[in-house]
Each structure stands twice: as C-alpha cells, then as structure tokens.
C-alpha positions as CSV (number, residue, x, y, z in Angstrom):
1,X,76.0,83.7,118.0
2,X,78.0,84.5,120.8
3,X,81.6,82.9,122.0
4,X,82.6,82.3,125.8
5,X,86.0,84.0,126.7
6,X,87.3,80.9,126.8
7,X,86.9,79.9,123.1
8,X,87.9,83.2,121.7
9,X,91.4,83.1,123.8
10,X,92.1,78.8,122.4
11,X,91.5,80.2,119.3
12,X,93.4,83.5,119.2
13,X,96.6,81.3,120.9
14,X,96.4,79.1,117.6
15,X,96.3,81.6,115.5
16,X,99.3,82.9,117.1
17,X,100.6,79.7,117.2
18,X,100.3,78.9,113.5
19,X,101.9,82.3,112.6
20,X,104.8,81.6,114.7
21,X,105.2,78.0,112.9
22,X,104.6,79.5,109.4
23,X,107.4,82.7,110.3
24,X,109.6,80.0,111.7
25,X,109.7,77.3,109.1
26,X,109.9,80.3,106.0
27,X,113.1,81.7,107.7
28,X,114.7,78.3,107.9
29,X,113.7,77.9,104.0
30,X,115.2,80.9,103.1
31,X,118.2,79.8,104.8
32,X,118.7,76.6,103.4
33,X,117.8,78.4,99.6
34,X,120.7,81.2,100.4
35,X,123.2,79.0,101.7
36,X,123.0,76.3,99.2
37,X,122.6,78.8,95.8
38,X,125.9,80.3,97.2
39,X,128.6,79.7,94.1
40,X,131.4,79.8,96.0
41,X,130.3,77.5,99.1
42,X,129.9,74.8,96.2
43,X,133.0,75.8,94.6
44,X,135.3,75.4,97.7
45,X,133.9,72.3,98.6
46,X,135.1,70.9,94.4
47,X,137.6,72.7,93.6
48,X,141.5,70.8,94.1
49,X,144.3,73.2,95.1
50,X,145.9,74.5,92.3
51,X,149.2,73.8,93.5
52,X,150.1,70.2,94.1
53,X,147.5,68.9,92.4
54,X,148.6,66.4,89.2
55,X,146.7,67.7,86.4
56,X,146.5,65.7,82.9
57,X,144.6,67.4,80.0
58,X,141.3,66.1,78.7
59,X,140.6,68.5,76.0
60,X,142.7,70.7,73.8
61,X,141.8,73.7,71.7
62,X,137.8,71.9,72.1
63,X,138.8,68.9,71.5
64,X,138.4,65.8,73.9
65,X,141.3,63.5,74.6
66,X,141.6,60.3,76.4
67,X,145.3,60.5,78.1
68,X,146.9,57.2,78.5
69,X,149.1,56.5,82.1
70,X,151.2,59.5,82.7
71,X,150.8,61.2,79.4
72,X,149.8,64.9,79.4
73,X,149.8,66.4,83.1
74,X,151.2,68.9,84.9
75,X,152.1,69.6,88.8
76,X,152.8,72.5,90.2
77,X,155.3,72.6,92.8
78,X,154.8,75.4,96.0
79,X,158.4,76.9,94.8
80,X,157.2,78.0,91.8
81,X,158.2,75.1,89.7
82,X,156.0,73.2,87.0
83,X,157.2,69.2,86.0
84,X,155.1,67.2,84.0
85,X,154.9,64.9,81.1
86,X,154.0,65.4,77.3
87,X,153.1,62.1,75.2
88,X,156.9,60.7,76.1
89,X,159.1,63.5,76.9
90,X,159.1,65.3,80.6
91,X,159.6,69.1,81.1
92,X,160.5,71.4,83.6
93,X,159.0,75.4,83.5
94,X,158.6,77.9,86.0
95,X,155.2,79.2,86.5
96,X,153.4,82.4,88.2
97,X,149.7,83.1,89.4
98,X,148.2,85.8,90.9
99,X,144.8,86.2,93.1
100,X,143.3,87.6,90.2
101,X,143.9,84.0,88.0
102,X,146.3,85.1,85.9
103,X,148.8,82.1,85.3
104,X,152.3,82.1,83.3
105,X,154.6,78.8,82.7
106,X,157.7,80.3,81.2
107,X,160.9,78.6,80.2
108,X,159.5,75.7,79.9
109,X,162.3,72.2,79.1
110,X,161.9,69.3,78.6
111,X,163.5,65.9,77.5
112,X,164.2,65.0,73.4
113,X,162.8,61.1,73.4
114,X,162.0,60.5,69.9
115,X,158.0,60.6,70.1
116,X,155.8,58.7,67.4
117,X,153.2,61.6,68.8
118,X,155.3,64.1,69.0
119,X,152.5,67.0,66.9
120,X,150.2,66.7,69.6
121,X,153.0,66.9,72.4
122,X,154.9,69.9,70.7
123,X,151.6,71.7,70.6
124,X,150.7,70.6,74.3
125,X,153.9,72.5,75.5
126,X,152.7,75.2,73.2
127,X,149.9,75.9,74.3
128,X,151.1,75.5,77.9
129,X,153.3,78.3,77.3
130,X,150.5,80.6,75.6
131,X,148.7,80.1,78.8
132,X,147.2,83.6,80.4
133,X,145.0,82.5,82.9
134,X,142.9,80.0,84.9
135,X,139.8,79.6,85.9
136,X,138.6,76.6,88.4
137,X,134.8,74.7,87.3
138,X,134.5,72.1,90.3
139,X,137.2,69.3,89.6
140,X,138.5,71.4,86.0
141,X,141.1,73.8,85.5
142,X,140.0,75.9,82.4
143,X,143.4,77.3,80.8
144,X,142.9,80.2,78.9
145,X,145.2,82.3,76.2
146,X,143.7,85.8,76.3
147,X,140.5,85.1,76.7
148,X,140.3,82.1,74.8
149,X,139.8,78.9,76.5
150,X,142.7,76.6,74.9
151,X,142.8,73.6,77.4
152,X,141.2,71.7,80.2
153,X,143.0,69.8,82.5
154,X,141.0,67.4,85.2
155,X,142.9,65.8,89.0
156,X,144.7,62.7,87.3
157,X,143.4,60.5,89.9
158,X,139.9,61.5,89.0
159,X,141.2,60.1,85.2
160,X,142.2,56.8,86.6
C-alpha cells in the first residue's frame, strides 16, 4: 500500500490540527480549575466588610440562637467605635483589629433597662469583651477567645 503526497499532507494537517485543539481546550481547563479552586477569589466575592456591617449573633459558645428584631448585633463604626444591642439594653465599646485578625472591644457600656433575659445578654457583652480575634467564612464572622471559637455573628439583613 502506498499513499499519494496529497493524502499524507490532509492527514498530517489533522493531526496537527487535533493537537492544537486538544492543547488549546486543556489550557483553558486548567484555567477555569485554578481560577475557580482559588479560596480567596470565593472569599472576596462573600465576605461583608468588617466595618459597617450590622452583625447580630446566631450562635454562642456552640449554641444556635434565633435573634429577635434588633436583639444581639454589633456595628462597627470606621472611628473605631462599636454600638449595638444586647436582648434590651444598647452599649457602646471601642474596638481594634489588625491585618493579622486580631480583634479587641474594650470598655465596653451599655444601658441598665431591666431585662427579663438579662443571663444571656450579660454573657453576650462577656464574651464580646473576651474576644481575641476574627476570622471571616463567606457571610460569618467567627469570634474567637484565644483560640476558641466563642461566637458567630451573620449580616443582620441576611437574618431578616
């Protein structure tokens, strides 16, 4: 058996051809697989700021809570200011955070309402004040007292 020039150069063009398409399409692949597994893509594109966000707790030392209206949140102001609400009293603290997460409310205030739930608001603002650092999981802000996670606060309007 024998080939004609002819047939030997359409079929070394396709096989050059279908190389080309096979190179092509596994570099776009790999493309779409290392931009999408990139953690911190996903993360920027979830996570609310830090500051000005309204917070409101949904768990507490592991345990899940359903907050009612304004009950249980937290904002943090750009001047370095913390408001928010406990179960009826509001309070005033000043925080800090650094790039590295860490995240301090100190001398923290608030209002003396009488409070038929006032246990699980006085150990709210205590565990607010025990805080030692932060970490962000999409839409929650993990609060942690060294090294144990103590609270998790979600975007109130994602609550409502």
């Amino acid at each position: 058996m024998y080939y004609l020039c002819s047939d030997y150069k359409d079929t070394h063009i396709l096989e050059n051809y279908m190389k080309r398409t096979i190179l092509f399409f596994t570099a776009i692949l790999l493309t779409i697989l290392m931009v999408g597994c990139c953690d911190c893509r996903k993360r920027a594109k979830l996570e609310k700021p830090l500051v000005g966000t309204e917070w409101q707790l949904v768990q507490i030392m592991g345990r899940d809570i359903m907050p009612q209206g304004d009950c249980f949140t937290l904002l943090l102001h750009d001047n370095g200011n913390a408001t928010g609400q406990g179960d009826c009293n509001r309070f005033t603290a000043t925080y800090q955070v650094t790039p590295t997460r860490a995240f301090t409310l100190s001398d923290l205030g608030s209002t003396r309402r009488y409070c038929e739930n006032y246990e699980a608001e006085n150990r709210y603002f205590d565990i607010l004040e025990r805080v030692t650092h932060y970490e962000m999981d999409a839409d929650n802000m993990l609060l942690f007292s060294n090294g144990v996670l103590v609270a998790i606060m979600r975007p109130k309007t994602l609550q409502e």
